[in-house]
VEXVOTI-557175 format. One record per residue: residue number from 1; x, y, z of N, C-alpha, C in turn. Coordinates in steps of 0.001 Angstrom, whole numbers, plus 500000, padded with zeros to 6 digits. Example, Ala and Ser with C-alpha at 12.3 -4.5 7.8 and 13.67 -1.06 7.14 Angstrom:
% VEXVOTI-557175
REC; 1; 513190; 494310; 507800; 512300; 495500; 507800; 513200; 496700; 507800
REC; 2; 512850; 497750; 507080; 513670; 498940; 507140; 512900; 500030; 507870
This chain:
% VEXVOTI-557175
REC; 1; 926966; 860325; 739664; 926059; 859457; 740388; 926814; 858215; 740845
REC; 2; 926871; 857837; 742335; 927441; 856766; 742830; 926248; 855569; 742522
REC; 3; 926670; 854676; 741992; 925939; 853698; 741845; 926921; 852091; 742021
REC; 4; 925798; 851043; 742325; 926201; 849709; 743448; 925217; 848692; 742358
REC; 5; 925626; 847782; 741816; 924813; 846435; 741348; 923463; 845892; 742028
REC; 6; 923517; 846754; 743303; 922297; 846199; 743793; 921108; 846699; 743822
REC; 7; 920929; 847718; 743063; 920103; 848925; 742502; 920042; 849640; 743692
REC; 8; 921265; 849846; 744124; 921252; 851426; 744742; 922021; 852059; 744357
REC; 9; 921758; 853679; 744178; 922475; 855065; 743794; 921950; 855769; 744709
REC; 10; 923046; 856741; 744371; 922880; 858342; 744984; 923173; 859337; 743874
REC; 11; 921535; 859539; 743448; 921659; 860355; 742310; 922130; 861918; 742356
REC; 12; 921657; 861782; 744083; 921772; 863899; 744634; 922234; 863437; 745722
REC; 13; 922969; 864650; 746336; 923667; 864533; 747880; 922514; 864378; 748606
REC; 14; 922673; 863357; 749447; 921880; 862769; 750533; 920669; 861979; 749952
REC; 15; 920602; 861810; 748589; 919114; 860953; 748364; 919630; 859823; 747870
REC; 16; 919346; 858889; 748698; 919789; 857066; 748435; 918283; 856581; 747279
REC; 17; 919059; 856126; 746107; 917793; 855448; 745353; 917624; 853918; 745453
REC; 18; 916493; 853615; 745985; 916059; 852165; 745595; 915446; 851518; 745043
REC; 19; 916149; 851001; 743868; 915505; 850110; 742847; 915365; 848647; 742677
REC; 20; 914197; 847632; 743315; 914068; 846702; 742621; 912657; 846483; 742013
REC; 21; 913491; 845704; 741076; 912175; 845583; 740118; 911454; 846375; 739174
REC; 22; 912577; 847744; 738999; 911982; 848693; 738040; 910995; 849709; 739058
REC; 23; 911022; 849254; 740621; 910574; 850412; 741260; 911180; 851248; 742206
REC; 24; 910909; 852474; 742044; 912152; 853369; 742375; 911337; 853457; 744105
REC; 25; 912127; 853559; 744908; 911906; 854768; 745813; 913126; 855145; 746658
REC; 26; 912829; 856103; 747473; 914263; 857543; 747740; 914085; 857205; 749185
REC; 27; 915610; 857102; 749971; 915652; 857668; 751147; 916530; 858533; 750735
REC; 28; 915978; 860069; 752013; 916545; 861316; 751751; 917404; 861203; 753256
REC; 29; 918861; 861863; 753265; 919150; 862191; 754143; 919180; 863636; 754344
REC; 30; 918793; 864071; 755569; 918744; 865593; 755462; 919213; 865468; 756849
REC; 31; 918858; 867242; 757225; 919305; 867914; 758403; 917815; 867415; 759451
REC; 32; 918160; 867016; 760419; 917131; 866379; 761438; 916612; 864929; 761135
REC; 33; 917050; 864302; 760303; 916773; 862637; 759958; 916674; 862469; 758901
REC; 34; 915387; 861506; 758373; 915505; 860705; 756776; 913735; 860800; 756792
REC; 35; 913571; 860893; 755259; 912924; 860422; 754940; 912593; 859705; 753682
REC; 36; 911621; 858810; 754033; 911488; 857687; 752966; 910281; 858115; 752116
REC; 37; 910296; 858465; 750619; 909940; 858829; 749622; 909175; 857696; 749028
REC; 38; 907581; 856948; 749109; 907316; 855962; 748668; 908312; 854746; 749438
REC; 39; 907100; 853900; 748726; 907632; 852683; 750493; 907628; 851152; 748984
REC; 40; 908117; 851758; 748045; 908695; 850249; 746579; 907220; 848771; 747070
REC; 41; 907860; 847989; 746613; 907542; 846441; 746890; 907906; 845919; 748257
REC; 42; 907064; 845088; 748619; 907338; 844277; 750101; 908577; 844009; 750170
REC; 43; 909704; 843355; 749037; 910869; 842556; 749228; 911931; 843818; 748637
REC; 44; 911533; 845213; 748762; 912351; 846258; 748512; 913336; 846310; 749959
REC; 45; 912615; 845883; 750993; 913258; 846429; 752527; 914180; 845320; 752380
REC; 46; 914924; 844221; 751683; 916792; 844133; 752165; 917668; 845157; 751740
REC; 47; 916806; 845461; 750316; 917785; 846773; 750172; 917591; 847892; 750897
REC; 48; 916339; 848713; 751185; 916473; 849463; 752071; 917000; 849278; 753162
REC; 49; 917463; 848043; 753952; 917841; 847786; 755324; 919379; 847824; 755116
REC; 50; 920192; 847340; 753313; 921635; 847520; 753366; 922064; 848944; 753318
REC; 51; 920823; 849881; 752774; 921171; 851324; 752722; 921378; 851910; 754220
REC; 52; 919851; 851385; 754853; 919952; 852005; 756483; 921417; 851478; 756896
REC; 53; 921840; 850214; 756701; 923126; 849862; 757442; 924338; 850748; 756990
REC; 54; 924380; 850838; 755752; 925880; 851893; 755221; 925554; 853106; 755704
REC; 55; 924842; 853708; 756604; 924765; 855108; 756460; 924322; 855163; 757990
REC; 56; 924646; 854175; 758562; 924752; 853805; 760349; 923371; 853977; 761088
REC; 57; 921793; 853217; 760417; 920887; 853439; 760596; 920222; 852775; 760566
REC; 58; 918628; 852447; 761195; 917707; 851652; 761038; 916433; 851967; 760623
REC; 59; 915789; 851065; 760830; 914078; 851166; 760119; 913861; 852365; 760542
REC; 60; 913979; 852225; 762367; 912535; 852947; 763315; 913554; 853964; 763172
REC; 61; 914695; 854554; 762704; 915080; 855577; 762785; 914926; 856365; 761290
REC; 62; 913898; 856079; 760086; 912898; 856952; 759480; 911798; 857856; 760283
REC; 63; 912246; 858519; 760001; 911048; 859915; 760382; 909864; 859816; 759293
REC; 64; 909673; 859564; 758850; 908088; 859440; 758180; 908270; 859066; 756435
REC; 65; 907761; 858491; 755937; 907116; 858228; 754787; 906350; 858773; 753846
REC; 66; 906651; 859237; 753086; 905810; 860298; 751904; 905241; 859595; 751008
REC; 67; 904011; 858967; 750616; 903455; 858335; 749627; 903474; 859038; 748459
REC; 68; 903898; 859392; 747162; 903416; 860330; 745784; 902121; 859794; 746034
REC; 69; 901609; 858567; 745439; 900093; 857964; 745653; 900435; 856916; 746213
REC; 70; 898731; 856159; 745909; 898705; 854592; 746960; 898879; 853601; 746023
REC; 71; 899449; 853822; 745168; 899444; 852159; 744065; 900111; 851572; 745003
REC; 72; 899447; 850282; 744436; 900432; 848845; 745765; 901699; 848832; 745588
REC; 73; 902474; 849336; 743888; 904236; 848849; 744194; 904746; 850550; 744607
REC; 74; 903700; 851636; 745393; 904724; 852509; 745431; 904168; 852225; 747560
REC; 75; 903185; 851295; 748092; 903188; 851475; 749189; 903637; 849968; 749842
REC; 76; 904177; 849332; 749317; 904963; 848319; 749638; 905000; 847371; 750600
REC; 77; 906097; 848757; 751574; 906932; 848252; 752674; 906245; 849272; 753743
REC; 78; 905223; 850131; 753632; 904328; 851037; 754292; 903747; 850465; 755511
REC; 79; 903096; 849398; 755629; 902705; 848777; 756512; 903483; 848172; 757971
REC; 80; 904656; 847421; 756869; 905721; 847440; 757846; 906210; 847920; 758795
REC; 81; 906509; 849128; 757665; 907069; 850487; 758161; 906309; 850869; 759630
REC; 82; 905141; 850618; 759457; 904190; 851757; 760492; 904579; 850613; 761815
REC; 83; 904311; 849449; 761604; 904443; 848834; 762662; 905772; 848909; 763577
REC; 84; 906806; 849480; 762869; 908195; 849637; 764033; 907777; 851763; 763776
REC; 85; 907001; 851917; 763990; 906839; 853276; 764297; 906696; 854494; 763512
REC; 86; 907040; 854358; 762343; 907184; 855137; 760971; 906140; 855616; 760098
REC; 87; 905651; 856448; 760454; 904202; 857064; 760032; 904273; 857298; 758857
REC; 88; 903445; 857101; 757694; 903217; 857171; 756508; 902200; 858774; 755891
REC; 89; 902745; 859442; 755028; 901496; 860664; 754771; 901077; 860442; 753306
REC; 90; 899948; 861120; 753009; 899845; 861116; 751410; 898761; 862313; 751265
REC; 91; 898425; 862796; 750246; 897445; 863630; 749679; 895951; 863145; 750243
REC; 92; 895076; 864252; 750853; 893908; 862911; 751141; 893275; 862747; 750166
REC; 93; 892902; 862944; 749036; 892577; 862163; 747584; 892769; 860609; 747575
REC; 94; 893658; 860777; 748137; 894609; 858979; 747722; 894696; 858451; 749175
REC; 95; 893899; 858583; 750237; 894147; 858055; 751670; 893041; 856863; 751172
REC; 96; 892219; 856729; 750844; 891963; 855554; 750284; 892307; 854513; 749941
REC; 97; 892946; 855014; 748613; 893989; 854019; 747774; 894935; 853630; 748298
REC; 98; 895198; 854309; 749346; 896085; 853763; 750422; 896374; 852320; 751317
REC; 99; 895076; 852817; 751497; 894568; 851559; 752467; 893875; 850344; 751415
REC; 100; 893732; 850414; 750390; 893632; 849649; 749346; 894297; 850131; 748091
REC; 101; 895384; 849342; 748084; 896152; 849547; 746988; 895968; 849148; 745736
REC; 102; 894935; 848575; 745518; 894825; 847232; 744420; 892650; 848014; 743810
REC; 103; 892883; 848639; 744580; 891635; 849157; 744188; 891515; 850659; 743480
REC; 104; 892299; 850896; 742421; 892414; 851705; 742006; 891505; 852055; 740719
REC; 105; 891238; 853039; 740333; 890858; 853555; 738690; 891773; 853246; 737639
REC; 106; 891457; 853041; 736662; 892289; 852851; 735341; 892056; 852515; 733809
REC; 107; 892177; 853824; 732854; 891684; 853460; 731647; 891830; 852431; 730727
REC; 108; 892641; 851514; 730572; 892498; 850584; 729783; 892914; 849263; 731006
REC; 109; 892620; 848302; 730237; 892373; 846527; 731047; 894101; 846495; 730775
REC; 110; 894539; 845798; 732317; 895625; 845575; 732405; 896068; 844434; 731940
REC; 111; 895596; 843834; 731194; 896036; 842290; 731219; 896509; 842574; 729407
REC; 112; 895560; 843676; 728695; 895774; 843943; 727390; 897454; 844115; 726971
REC; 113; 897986; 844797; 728093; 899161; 845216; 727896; 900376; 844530; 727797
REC; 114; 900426; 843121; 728286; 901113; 842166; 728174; 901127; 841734; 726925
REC; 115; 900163; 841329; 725898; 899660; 840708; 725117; 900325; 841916; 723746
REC; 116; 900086; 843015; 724093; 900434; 844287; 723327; 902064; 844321; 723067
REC; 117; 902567; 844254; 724492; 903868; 844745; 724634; 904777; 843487; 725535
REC; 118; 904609; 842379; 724425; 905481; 840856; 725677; 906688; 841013; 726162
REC; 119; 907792; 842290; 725664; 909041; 842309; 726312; 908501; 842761; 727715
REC; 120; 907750; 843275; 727931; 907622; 843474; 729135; 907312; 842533; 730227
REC; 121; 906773; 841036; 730554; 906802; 840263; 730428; 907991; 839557; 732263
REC; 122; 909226; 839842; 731426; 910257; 839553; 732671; 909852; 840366; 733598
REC; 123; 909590; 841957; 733377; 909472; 842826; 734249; 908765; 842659; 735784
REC; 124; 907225; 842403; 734523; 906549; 842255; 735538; 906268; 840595; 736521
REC; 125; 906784; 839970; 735977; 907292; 838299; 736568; 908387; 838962; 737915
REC; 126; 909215; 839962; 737300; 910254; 840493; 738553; 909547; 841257; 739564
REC; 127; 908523; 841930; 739339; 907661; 842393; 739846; 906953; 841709; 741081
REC; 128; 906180; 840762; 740443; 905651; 839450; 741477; 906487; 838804; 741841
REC; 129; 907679; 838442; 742020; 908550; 837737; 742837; 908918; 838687; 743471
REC; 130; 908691; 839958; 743773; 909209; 841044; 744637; 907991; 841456; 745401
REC; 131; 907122; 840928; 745729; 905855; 841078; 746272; 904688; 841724; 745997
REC; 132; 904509; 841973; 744468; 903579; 843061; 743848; 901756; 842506; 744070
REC; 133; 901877; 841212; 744280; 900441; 840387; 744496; 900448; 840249; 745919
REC; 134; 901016; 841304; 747273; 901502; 840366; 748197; 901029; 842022; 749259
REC; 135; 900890; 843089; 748590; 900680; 844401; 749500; 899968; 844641; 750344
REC; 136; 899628; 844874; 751925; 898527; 845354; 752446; 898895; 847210; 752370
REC; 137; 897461; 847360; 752441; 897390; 848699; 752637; 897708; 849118; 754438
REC; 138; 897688; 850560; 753841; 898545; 850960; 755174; 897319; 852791; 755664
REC; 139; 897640; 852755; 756808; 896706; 853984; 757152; 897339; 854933; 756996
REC; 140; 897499; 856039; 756098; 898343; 856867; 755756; 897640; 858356; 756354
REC; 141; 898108; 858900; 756968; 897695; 860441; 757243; 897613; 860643; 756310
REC; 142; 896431; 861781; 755764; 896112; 862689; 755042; 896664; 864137; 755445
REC; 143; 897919; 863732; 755640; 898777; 865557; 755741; 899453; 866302; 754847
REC; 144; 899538; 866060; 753594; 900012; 866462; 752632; 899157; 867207; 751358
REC; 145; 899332; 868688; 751755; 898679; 869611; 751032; 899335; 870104; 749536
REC; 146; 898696; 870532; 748588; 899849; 871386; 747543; 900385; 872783; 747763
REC; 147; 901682; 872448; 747781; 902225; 873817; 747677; 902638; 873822; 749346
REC; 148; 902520; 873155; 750104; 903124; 873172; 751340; 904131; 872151; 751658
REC; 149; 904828; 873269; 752470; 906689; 872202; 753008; 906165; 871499; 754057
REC; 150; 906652; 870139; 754363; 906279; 869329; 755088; 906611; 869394; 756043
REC; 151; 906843; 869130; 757201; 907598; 869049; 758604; 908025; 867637; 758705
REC; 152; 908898; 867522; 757795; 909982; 866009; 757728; 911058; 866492; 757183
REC; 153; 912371; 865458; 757681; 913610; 866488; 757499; 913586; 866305; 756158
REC; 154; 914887; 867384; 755556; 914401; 867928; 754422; 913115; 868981; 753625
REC; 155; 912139; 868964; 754403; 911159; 869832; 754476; 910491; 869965; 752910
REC; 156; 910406; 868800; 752285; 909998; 869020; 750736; 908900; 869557; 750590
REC; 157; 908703; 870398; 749036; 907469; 871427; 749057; 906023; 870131; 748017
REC; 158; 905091; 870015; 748650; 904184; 869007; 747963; 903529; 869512; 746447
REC; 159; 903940; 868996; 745395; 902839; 869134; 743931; 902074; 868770; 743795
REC; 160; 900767; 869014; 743963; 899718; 868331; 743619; 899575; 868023; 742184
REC; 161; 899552; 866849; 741490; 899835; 866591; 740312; 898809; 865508; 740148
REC; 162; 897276; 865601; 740038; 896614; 864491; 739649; 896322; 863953; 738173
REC; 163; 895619; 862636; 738482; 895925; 862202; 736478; 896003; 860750; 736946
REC; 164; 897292; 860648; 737161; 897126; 859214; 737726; 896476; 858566; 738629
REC; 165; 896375; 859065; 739393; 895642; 859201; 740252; 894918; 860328; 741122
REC; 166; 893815; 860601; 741943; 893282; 861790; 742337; 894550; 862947; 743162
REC; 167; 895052; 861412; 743883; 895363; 862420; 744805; 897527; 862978; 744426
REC; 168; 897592; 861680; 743741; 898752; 862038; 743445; 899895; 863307; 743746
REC; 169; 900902; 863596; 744406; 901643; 864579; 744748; 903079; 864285; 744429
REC; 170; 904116; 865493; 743536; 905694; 865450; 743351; 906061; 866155; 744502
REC; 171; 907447; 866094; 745526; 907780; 866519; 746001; 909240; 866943; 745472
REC; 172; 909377; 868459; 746057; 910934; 869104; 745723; 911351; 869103; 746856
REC; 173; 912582; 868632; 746736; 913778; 868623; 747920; 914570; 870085; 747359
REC; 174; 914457; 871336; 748003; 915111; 872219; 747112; 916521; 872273; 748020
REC; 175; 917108; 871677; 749171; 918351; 871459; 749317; 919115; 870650; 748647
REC; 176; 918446; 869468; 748114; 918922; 868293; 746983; 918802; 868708; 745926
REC; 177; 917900; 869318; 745407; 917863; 870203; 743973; 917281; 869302; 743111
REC; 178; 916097; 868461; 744016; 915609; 866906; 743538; 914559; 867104; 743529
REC; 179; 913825; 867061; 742035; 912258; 866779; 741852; 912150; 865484; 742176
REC; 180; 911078; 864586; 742978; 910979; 863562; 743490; 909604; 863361; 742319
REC; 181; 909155; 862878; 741474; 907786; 863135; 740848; 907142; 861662; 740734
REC; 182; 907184; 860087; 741296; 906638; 859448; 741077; 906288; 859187; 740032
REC; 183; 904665; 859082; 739721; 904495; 858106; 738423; 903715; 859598; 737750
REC; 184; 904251; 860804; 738572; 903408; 861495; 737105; 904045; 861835; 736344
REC; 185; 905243; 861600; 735908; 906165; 861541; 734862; 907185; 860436; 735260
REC; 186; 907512; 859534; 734222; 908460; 858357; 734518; 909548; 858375; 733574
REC; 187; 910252; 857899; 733480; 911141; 857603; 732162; 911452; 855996; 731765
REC; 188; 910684; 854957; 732226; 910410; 853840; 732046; 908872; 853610; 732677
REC; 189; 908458; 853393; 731617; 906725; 852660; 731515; 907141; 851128; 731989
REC; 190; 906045; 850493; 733265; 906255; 849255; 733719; 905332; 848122; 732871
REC; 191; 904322; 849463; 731933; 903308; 848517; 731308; 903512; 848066; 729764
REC; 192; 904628; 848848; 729175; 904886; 849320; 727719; 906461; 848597; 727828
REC; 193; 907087; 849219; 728291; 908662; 848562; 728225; 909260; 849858; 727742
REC; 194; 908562; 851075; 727662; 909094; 852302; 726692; 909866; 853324; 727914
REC; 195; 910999; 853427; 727107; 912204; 853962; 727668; 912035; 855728; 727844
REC; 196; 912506; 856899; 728144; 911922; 858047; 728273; 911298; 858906; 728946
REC; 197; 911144; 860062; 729220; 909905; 860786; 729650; 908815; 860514; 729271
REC; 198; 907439; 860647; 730025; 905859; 859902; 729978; 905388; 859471; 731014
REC; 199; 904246; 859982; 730819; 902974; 859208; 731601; 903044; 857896; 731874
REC; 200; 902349; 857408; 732808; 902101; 856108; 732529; 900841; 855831; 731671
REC; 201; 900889; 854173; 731300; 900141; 853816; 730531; 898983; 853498; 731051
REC; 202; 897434; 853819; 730186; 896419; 853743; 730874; 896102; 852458; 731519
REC; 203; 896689; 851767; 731596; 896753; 850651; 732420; 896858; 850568; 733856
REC; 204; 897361; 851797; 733956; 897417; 852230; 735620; 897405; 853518; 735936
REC; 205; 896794; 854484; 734957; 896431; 855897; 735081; 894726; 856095; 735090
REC; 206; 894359; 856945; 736467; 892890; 857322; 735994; 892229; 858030; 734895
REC; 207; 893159; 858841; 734441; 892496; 860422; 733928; 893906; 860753; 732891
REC; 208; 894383; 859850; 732114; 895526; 860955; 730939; 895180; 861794; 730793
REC; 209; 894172; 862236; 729746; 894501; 863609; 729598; 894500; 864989; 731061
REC; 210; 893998; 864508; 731736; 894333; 865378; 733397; 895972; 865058; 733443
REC; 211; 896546; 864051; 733577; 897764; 863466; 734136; 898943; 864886; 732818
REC; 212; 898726; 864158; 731696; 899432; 865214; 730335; 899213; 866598; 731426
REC; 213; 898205; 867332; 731652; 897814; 868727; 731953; 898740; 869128; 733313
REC; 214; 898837; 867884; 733991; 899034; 868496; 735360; 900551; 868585; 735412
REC; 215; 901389; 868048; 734098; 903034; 868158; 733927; 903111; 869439; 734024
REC; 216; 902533; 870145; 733508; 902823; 871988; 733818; 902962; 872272; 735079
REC; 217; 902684; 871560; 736493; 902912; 872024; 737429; 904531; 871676; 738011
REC; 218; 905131; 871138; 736669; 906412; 870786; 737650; 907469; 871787; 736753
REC; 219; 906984; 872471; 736025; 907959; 873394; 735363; 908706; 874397; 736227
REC; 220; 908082; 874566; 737065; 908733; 875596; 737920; 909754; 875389; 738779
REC; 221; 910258; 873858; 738830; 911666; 873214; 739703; 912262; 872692; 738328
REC; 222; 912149; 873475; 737204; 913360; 873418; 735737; 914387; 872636; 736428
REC; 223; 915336; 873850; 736723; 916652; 873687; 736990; 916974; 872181; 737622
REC; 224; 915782; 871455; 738821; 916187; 870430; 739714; 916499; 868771; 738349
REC; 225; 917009; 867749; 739406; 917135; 866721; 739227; 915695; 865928; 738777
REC; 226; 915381; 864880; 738101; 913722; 864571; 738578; 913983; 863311; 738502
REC; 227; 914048; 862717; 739729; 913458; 860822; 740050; 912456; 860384; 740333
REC; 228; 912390; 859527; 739359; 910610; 859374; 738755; 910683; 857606; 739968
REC; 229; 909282; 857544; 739489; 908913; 856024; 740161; 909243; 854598; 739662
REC; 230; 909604; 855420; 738006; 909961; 854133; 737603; 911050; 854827; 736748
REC; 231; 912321; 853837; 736512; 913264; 854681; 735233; 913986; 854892; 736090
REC; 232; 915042; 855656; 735123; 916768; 856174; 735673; 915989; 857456; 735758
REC; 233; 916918; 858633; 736657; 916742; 859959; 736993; 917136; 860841; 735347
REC; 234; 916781; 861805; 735319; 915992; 862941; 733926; 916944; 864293; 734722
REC; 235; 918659; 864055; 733912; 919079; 865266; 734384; 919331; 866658; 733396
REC; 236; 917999; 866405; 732464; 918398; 867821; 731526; 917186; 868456; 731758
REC; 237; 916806; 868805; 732736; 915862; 870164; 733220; 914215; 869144; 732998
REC; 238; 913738; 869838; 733623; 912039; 869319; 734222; 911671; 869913; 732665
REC; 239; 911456; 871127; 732149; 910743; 871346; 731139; 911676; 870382; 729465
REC; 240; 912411; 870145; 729664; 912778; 868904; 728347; 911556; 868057; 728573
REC; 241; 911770; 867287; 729701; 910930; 866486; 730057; 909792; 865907; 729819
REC; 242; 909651; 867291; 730276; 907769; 867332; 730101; 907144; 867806; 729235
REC; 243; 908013; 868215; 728184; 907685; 868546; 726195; 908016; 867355; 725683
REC; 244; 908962; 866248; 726251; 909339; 865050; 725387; 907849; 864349; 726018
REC; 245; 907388; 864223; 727732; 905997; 863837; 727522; 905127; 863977; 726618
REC; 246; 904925; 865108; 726691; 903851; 865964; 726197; 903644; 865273; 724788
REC; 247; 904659; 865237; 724263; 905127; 864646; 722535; 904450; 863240; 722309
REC; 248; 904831; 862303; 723979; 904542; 861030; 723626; 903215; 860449; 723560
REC; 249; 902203; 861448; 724410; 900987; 861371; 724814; 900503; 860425; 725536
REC; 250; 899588; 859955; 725698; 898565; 858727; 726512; 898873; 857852; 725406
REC; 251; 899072; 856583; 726021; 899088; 855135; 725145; 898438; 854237; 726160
């Protein structure tokens, strides 16, 4: 894995990772253009704009935007995005949550979790200085079905994986050999500080025990890479993974 101090890597050939603030999201390079995998925090786009620059590229030259869901730190820079031309898709479950990011479902009170777990604390302080109180929603097509390849380069196949949310979707890049899975499996909790494979914490999950159930749908891309929404990438097979979930349960 090529990796840069400025939280970018390239965990798989052609997928640029961008991390600030503990939030991940992917530009893919493929055959016929890029696409952008979740759209991070508002103040994610200098880094996405030093990635577009090393790789001889710009905004409006993204071909479309794949939401996993609509939480506000995975639709960011979405809005933006649309305005220099860059169409956004998501599950229609979550075309809602889309357009309101901040209006989501969630089993336990978010404010508990600070108080529970204070190392976490910097995180989310890094969080809000990266624009997490700062998101508009964005109009996202509802074109993203389960079990269908997209017509964006790279052509990833959509998981419908709800729990966290309704509409929630993992995408496989099976030329990258890259499970893309968002927040339905992470290996850093943004609410806990807990390191690993897991759910997120009901602090920002609708439905755990749905979310636990719906990890069975990613067993079948074993073999791939999996870059989650939050956390470093999980390179010892999808089913470790999702038995070390399984283990940790809903918190």
């Amino acid at each position: 894995m090529n990796r840069s101090a400025t939280g970018w890597t390239q965990p798989a050939p052609g997928v640029h990772r961008i991390d600030v603030a503990h939030v991940n999201c992917y530009l893919i390079e493929a055959e016929g253009g890029l696409t952008l995998v979740d759209a991070g925090l508002p103040r994610s786009a200098r880094l996405l704009d030093s990635v577009l620059s090393r790789i001889g590229a710009r905004r409006g030259d993204i071909d479309a935007v794949l939401l996993t869901h609509g939480h506000f730190d995975h639709v960011g820079m979405a809005r933006s995005l649309a305005g220099e031309g860059v169409a956004s898709l998501v599950h229609p479950a979550d075309a809602r949550l889309a357009r309101h990011p901040y209006r989501y479902s969630h089993e336990a009170p978010i404010w508990s979790y600070p108080l529970r777990h204070p190392r976490i604390v910097p995180s989310m302080l890094a969080m809000v200085g990266n624009g997490a109180l700062t998101v508009r929603g964005v109009d996202a097509a509802p074109g993203v079905a389960d079990g269908e390849a997209l017509d964006v380069p790279g052509r990833p196949r959509a998981i419908w994986t709800p729990g966290h949310t309704d509409g929630h979707c993992a995408f496989f890049f099976e030329s990258a050999g890259a499970l893309l899975c968002g927040d339905a499996l992470v290996t850093l909790d943004p609410y806990t500080g807990m390191r690993g494979p897991q759910i997120v914490a009901g602090a920002a999950t609708a439905d755990s025990t749905r979310a636990l159930a719906s990890l069975d749908m990613l067993r079948e891309v074993d073999d791939s890479i999996l870059l989650p929404g939050h956390g470093d990438p999980w390179t010892r097979g999808a089913g470790s993974a999702i038995d070390a979930a399984l283990r940790a349960g809903a918190h």
